[in-house]
N, CA, C and O atoms as a GROMACS GRO file, in nm:
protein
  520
    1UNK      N    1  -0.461   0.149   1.203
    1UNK     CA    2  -0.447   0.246   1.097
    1UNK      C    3  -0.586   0.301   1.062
    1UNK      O    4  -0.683   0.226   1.057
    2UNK      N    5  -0.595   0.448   1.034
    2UNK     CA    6  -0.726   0.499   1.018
    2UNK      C    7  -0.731   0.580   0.851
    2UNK      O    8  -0.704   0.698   0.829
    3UNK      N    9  -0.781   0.462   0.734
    3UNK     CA   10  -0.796   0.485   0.628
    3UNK      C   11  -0.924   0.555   0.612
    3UNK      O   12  -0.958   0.589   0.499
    4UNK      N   13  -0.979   0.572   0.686
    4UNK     CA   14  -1.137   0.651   0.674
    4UNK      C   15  -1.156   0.771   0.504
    4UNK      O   16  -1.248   0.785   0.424
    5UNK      N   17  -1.108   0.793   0.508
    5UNK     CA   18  -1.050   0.907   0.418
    5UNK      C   19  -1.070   0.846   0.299
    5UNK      O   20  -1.160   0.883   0.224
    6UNK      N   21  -0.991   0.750   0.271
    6UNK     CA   22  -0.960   0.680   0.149
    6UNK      C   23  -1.095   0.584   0.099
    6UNK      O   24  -1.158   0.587  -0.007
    7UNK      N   25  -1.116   0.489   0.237
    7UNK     CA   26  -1.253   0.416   0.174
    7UNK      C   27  -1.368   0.533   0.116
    7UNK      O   28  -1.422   0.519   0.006
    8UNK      N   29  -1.398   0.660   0.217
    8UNK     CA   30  -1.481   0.717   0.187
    8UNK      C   31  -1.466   0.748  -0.001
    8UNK      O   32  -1.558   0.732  -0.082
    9UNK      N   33  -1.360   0.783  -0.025
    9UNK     CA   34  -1.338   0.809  -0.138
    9UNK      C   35  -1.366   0.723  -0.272
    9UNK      O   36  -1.407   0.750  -0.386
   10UNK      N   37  -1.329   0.620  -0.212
   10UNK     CA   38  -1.324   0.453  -0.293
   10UNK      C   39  -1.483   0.442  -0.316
   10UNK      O   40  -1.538   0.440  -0.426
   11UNK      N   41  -1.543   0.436  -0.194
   11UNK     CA   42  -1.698   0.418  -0.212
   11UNK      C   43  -1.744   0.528  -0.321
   11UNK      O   44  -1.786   0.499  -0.433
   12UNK      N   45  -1.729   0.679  -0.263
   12UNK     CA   46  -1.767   0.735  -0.378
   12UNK      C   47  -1.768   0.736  -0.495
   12UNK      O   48  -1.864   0.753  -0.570
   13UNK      N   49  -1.612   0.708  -0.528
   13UNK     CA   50  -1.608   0.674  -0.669
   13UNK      C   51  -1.661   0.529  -0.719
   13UNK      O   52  -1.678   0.524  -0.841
   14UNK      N   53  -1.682   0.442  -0.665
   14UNK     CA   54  -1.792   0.339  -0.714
   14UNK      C   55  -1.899   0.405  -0.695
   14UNK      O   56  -1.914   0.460  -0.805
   15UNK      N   57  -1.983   0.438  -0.631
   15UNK     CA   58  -2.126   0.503  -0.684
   15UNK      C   59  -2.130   0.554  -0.799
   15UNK      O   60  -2.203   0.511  -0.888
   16UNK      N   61  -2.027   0.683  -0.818
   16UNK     CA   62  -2.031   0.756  -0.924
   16UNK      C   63  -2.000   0.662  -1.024
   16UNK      O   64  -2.061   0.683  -1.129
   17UNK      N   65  -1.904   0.542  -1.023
   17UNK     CA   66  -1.898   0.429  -1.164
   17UNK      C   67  -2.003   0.387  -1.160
   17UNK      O   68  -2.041   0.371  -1.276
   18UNK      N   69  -2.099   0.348  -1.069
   18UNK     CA   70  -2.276   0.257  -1.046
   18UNK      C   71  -2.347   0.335  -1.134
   18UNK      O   72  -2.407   0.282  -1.227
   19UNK      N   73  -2.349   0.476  -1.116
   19UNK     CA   74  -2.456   0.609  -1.179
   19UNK      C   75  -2.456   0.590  -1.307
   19UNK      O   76  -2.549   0.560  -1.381
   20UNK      N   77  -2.271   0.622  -1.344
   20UNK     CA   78  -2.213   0.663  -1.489
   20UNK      C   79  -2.295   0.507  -1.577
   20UNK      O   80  -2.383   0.494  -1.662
   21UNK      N   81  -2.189   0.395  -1.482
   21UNK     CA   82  -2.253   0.270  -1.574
   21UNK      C   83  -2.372   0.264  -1.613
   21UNK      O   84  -2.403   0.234  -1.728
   22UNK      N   85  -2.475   0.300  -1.496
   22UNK     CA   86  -2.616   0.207  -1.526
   22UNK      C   87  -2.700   0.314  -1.654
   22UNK      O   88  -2.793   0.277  -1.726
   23UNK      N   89  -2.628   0.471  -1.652
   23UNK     CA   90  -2.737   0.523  -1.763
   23UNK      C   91  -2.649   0.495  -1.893
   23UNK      O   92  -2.705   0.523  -1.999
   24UNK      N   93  -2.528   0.448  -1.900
   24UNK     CA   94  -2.453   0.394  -2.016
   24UNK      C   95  -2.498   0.322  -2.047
   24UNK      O   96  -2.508   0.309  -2.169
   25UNK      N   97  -2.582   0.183  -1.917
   25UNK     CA   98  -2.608   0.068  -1.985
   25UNK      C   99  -2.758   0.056  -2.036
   25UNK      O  100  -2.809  -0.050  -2.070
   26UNK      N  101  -2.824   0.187  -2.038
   26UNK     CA  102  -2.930   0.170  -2.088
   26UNK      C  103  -2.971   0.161  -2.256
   26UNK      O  104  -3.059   0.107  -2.323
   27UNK      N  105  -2.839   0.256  -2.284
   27UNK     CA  106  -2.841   0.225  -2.414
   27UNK      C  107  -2.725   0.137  -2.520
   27UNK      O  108  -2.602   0.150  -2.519
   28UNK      N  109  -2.796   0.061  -2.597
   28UNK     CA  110  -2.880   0.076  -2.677
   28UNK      C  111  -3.023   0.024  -2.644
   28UNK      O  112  -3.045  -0.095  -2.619
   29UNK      N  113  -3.106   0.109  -2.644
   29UNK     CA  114  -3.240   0.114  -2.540
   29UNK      C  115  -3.297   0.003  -2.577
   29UNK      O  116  -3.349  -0.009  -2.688
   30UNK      N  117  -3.293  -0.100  -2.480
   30UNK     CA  118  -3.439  -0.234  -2.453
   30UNK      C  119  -3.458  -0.251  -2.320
   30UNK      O  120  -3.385  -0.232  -2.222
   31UNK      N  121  -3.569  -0.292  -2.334
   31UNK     CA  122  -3.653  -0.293  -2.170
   31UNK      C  123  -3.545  -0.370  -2.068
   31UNK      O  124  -3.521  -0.320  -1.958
   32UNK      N  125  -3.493  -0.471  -2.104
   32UNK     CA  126  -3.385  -0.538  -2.035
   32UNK      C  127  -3.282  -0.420  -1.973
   32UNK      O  128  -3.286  -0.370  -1.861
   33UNK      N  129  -3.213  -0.400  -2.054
   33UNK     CA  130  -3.100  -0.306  -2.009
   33UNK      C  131  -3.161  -0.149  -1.957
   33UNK      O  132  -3.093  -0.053  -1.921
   34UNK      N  133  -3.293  -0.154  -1.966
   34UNK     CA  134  -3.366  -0.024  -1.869
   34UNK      C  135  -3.308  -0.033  -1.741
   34UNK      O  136  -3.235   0.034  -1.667
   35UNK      N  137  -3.386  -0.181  -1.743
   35UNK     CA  138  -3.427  -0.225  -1.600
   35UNK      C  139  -3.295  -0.219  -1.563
   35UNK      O  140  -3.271  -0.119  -1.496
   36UNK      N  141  -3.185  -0.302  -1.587
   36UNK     CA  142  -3.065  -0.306  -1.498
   36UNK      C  143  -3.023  -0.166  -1.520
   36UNK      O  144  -2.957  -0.122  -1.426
   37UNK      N  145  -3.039  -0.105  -1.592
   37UNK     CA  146  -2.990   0.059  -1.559
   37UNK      C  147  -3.020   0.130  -1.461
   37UNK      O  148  -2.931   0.193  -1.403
   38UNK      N  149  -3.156   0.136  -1.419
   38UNK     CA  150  -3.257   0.155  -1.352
   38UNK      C  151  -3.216   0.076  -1.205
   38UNK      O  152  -3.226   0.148  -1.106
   39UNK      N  153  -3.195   0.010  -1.195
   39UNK     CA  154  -3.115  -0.044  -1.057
   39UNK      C  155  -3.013  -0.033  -1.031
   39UNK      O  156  -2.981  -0.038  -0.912
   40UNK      N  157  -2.906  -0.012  -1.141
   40UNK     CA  158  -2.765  -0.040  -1.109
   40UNK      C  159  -2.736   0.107  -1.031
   40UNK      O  160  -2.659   0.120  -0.936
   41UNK      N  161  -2.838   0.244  -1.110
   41UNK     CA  162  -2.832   0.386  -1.061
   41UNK      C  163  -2.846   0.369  -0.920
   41UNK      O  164  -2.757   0.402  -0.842
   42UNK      N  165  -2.990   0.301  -0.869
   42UNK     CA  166  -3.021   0.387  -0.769
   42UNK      C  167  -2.935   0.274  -0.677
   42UNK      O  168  -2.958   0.291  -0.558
   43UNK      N  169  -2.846   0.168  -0.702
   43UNK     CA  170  -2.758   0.086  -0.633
   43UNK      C  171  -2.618   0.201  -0.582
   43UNK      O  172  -2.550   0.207  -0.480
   44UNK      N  173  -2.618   0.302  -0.743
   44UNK     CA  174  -2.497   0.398  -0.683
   44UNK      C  175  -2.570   0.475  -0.611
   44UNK      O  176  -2.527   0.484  -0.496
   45UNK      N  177  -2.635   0.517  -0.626
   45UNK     CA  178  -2.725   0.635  -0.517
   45UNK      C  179  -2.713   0.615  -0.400
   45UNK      O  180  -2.661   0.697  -0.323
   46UNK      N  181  -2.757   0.504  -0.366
   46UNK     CA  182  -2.728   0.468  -0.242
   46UNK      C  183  -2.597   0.403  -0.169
   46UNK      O  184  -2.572   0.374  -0.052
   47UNK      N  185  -2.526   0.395  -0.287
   47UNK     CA  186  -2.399   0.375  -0.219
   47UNK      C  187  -2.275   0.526  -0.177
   47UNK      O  188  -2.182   0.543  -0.098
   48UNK      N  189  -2.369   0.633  -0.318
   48UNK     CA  190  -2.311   0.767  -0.211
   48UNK      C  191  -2.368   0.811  -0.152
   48UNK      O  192  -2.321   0.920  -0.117
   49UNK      N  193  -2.470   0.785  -0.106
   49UNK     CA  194  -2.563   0.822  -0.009
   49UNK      C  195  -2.488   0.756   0.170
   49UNK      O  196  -2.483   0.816   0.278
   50UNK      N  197  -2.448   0.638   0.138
   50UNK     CA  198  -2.452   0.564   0.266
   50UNK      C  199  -2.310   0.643   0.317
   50UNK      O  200  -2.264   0.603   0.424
   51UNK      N  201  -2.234   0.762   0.239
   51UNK     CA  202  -2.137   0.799   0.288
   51UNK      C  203  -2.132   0.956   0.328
   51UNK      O  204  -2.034   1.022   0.362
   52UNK      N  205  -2.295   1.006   0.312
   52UNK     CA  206  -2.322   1.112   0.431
   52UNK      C  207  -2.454   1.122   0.515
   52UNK      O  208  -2.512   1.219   0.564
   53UNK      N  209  -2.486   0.970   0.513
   53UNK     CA  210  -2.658   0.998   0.596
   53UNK      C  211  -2.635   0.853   0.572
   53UNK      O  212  -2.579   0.811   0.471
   54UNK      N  213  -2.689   0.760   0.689
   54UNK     CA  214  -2.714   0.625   0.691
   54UNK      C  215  -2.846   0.623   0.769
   54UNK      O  216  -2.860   0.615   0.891
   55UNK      N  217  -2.983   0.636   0.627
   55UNK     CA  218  -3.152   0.595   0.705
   55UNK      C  219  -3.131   0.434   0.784
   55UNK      O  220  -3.068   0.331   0.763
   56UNK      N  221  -3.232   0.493   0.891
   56UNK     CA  222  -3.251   0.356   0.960
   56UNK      C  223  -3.282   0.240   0.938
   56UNK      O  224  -3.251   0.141   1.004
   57UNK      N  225  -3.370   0.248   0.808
   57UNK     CA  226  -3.438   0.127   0.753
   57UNK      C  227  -3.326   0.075   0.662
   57UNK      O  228  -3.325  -0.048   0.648
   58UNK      N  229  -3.244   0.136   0.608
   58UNK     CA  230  -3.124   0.076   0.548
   58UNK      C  231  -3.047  -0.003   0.628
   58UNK      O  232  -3.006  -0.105   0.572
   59UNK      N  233  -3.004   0.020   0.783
   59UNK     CA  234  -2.900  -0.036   0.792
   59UNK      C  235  -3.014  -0.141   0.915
   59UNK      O  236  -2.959  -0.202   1.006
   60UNK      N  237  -3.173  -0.148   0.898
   60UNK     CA  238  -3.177  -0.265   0.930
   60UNK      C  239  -3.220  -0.406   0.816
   60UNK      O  240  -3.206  -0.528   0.829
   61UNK      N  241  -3.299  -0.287   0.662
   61UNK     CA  242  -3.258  -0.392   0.620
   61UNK      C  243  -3.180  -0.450   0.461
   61UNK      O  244  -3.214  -0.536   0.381
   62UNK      N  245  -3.070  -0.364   0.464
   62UNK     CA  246  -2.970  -0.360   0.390
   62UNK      C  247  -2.842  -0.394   0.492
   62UNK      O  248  -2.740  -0.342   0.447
   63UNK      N  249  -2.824  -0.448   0.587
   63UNK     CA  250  -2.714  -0.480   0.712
   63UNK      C  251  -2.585  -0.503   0.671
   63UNK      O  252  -2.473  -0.471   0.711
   64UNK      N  253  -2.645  -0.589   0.551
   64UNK     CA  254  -2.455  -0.620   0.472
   64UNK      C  255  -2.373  -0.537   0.394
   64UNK      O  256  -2.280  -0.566   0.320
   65UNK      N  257  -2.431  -0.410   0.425
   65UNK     CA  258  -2.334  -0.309   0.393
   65UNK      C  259  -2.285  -0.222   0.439
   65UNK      O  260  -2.244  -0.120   0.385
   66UNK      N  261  -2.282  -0.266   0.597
   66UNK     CA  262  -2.198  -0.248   0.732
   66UNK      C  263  -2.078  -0.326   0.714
   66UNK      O  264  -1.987  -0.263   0.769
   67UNK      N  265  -2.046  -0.404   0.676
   67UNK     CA  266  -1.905  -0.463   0.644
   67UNK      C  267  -1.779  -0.501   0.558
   67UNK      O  268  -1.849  -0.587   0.504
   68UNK      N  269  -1.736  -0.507   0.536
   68UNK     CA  270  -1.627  -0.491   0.465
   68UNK      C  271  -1.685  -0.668   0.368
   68UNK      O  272  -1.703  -0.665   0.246
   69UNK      N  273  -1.698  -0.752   0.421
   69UNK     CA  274  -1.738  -0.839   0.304
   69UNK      C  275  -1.869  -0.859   0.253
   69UNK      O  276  -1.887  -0.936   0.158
   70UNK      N  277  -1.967  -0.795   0.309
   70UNK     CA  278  -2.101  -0.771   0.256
   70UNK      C  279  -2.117  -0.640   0.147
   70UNK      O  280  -2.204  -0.633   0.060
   71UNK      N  281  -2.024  -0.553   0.171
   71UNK     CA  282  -1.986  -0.480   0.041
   71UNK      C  283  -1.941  -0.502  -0.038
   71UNK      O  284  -1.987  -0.462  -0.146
   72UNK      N  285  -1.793  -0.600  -0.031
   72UNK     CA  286  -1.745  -0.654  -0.129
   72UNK      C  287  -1.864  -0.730  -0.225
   72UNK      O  288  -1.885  -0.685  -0.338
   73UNK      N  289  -1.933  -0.834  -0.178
   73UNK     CA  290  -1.993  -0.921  -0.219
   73UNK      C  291  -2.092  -0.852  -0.309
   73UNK      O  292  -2.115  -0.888  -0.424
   74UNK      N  293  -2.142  -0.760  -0.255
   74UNK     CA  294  -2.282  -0.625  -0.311
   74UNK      C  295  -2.165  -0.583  -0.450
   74UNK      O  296  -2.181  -0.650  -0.552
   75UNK      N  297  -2.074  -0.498  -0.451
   75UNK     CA  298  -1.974  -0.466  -0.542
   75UNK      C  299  -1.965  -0.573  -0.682
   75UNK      O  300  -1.966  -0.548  -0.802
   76UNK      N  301  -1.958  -0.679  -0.618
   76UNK     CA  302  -1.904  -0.801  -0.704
   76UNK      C  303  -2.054  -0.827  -0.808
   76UNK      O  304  -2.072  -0.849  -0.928
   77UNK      N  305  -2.107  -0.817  -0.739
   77UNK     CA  306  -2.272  -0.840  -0.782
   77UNK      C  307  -2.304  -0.742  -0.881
   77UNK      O  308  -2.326  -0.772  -0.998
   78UNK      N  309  -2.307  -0.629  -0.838
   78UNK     CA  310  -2.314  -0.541  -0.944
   78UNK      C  311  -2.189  -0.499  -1.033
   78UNK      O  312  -2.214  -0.414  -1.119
   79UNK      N  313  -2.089  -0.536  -1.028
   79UNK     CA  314  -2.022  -0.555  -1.120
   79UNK      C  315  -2.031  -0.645  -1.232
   79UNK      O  316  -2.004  -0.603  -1.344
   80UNK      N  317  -2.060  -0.747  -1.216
   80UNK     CA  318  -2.061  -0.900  -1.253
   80UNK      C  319  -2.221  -0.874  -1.340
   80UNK      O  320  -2.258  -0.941  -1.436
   81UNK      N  321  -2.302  -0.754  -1.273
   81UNK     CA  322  -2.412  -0.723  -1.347
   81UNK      C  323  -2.379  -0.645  -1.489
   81UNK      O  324  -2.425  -0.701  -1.588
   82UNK      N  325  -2.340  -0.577  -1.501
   82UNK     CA  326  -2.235  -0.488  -1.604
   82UNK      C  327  -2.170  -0.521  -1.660
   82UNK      O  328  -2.152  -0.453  -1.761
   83UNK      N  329  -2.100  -0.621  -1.646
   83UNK     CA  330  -2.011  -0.669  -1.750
   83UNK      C  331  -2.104  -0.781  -1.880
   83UNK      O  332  -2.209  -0.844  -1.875
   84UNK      N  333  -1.979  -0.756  -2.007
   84UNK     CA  334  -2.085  -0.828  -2.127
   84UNK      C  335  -2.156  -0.705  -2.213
   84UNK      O  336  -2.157  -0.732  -2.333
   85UNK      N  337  -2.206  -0.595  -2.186
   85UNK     CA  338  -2.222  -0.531  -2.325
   85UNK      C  339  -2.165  -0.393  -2.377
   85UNK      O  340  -2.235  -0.296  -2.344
   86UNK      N  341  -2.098  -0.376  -2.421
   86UNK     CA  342  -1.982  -0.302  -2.429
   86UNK      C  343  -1.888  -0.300  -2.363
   86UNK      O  344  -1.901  -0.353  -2.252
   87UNK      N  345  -1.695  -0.214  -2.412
   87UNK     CA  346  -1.626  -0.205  -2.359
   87UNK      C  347  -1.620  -0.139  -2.283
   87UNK      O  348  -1.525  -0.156  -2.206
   88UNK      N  349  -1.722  -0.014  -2.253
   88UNK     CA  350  -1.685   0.098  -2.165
   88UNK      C  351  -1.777   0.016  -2.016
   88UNK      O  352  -1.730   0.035  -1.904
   89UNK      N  353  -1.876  -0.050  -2.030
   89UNK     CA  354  -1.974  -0.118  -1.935
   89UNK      C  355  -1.806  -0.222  -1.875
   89UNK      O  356  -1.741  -0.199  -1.772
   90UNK      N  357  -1.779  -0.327  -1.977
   90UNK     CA  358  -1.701  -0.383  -1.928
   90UNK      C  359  -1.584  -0.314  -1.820
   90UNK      O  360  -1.576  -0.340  -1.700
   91UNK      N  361  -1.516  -0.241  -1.880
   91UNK     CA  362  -1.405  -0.206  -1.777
   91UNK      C  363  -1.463  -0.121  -1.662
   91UNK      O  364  -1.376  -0.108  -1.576
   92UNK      N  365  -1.599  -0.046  -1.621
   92UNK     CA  366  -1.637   0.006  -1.515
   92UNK      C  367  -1.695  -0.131  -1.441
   92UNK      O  368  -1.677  -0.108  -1.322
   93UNK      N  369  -1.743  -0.235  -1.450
   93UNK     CA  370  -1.823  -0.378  -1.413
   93UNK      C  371  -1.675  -0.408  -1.335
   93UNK      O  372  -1.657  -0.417  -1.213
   94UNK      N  373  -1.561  -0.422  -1.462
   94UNK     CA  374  -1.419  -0.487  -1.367
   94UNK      C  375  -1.370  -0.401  -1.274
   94UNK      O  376  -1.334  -0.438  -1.162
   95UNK      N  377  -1.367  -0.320  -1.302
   95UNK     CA  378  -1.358  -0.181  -1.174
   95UNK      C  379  -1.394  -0.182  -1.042
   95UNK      O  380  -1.321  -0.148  -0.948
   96UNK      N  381  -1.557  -0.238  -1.034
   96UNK     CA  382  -1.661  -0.218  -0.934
   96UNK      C  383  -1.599  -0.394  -0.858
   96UNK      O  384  -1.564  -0.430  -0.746
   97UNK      N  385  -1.612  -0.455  -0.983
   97UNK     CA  386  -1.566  -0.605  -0.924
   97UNK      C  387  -1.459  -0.615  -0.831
   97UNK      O  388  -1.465  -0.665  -0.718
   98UNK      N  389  -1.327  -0.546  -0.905
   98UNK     CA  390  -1.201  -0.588  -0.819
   98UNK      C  391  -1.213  -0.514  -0.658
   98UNK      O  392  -1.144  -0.544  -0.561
   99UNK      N  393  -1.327  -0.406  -0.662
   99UNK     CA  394  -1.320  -0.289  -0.539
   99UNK      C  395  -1.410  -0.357  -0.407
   99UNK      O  396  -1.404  -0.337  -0.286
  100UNK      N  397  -1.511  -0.462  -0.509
  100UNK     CA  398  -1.532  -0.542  -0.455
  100UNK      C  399  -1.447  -0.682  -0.363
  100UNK      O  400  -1.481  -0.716  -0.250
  101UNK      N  401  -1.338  -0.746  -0.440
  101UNK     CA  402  -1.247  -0.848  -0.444
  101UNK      C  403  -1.181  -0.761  -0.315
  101UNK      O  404  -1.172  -0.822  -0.208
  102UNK      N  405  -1.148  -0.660  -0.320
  102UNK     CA  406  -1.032  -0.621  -0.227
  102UNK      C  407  -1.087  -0.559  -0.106
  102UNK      O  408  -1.013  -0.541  -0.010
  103UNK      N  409  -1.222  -0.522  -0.102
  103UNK     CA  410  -1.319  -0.526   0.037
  103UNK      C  411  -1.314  -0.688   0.113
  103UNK      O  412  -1.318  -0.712   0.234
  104UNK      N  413  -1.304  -0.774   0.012
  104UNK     CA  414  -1.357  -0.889   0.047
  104UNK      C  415  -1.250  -0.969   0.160
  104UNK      O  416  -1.278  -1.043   0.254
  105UNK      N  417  -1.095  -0.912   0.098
  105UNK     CA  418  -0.988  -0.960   0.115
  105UNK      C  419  -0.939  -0.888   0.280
  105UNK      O  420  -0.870  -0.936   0.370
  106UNK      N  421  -1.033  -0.714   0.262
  106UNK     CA  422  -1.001  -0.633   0.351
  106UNK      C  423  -1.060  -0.691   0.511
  106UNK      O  424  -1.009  -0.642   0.612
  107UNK      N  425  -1.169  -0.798   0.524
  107UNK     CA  426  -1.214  -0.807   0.573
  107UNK      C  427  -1.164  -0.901   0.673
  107UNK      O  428  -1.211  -0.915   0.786
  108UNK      N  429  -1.067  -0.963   0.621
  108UNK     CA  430  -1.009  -1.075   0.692
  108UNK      C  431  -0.858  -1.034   0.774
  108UNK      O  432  -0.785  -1.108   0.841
  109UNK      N  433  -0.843  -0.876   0.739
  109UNK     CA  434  -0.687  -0.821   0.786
  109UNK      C  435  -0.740  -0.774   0.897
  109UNK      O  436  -0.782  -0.664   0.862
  110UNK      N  437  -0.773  -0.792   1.043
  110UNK     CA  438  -0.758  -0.747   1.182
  110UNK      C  439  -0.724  -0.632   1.148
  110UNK      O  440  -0.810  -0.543   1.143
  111UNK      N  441  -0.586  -0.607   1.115
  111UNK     CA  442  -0.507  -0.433   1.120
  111UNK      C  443  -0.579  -0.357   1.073
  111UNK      O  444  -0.570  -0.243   1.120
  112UNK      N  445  -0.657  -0.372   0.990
  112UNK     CA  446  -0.750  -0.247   0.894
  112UNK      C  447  -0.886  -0.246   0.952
  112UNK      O  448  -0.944  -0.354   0.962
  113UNK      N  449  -0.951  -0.126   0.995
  113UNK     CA  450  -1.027  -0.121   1.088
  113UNK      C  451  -1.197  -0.096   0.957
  113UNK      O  452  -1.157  -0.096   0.841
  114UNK      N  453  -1.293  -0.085   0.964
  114UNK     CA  454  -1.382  -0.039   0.844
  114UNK      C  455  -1.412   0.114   0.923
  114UNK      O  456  -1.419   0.128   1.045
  115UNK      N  457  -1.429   0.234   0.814
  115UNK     CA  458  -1.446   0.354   0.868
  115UNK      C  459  -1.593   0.307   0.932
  115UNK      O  460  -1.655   0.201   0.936
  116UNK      N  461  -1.620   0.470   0.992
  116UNK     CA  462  -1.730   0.469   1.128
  116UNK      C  463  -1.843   0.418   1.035
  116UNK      O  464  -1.898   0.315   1.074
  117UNK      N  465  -1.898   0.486   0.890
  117UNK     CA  466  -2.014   0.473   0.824
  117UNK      C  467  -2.038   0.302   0.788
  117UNK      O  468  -2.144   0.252   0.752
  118UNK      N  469  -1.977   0.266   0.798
  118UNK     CA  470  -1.981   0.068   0.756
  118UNK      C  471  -1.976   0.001   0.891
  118UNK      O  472  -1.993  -0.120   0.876
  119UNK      N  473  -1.956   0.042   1.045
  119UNK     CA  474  -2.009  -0.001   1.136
  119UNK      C  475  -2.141  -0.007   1.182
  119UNK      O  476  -2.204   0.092   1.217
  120UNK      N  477  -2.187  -0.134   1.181
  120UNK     CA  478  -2.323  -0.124   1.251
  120UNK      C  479  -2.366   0.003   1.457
  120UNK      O  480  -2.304  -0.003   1.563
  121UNK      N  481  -2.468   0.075   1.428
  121UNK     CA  482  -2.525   0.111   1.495
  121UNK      C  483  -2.588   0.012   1.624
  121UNK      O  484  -2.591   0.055   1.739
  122UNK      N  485  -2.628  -0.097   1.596
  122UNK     CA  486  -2.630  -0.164   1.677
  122UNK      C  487  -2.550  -0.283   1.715
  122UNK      O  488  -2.439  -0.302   1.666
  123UNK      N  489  -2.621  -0.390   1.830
  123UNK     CA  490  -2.546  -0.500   1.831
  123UNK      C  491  -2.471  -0.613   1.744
  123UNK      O  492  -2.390  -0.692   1.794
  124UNK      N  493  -2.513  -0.611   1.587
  124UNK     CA  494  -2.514  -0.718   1.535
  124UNK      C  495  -2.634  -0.804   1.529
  124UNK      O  496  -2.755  -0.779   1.530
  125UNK      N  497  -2.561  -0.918   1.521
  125UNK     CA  498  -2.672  -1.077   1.515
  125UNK      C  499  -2.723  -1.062   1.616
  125UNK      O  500  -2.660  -1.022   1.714
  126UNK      N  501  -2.831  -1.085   1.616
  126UNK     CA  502  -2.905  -1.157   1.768
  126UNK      C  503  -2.956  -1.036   1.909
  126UNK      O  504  -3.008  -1.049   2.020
  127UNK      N  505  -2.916  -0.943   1.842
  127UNK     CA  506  -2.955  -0.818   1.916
  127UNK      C  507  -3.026  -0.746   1.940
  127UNK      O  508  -3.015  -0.657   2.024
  128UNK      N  509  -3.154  -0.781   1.840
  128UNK     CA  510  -3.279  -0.747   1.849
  128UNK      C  511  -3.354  -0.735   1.938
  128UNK      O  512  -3.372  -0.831   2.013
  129UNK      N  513  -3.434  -0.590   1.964
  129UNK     CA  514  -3.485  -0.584   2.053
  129UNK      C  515  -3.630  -0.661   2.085
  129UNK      O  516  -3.718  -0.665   1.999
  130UNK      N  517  -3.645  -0.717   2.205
  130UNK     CA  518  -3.797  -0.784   2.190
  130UNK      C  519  -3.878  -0.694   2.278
  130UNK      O  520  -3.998  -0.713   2.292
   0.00000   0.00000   0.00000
């Protein structure tokens, strides 16, 4: 089955929840919640980014987001970062989490293939060139 379409979409709209969240979570303004604002953005940036240009140095060394459970796991992370100060932080954090949970789950179904942009370019493990 070729969902290509749909993940692309899914991803996008988590970036755009990564963006929305992290300048939500800056305020009420302290250096703490800068900072995770300040990352959680450019975490969406680059997660809509990775769905029309994949730089080289990303996918050698960001790798785990060639797969369906290294995204999940990335998702979960920054979800799990977001949640706790406010309700509107909270329900975009559970959002990012579950999109995470169900990458995670996606990864183990054979039948569901990951679109072209979440395949590695190269060999994998151990493939390095010497």
């Amino acid at each position: 089955m070729d969902f290509s379409d749909a993940f692309r979409l899914v991803n996008l709209g988590v970036g755009a929840f990564m963006v929305f969240s992290g300048i939500w979570h800056i305020f009420p303004f302290g250096f703490g919640q800068l900072m995770v604002g300040i990352y959680v953005v450019l975490f969406g940036l680059i997660t809509a980014l990775l769905e029309f240009q994949i730089p080289p140095q990303l996918s050698r060394y960001a790798s785990f987001l060639f797969s369906f459970l290294g995204r999940g796991i990335f998702y979960i992370f920054v979800g799990s970062v977001l949640l706790g100060q406010g309700t509107l932080n909270n329900i975009f954090g559970g959002a990012i989490g579950l999109v995470g949970v169900a990458y995670c789950v996606l990864e183990f179904i054979p039948s569901i293939e990951p679109p072209q942009n979440m395949r590695e370019a190269d060999g994998g493990w151990g493939a390095e060139q010497v």
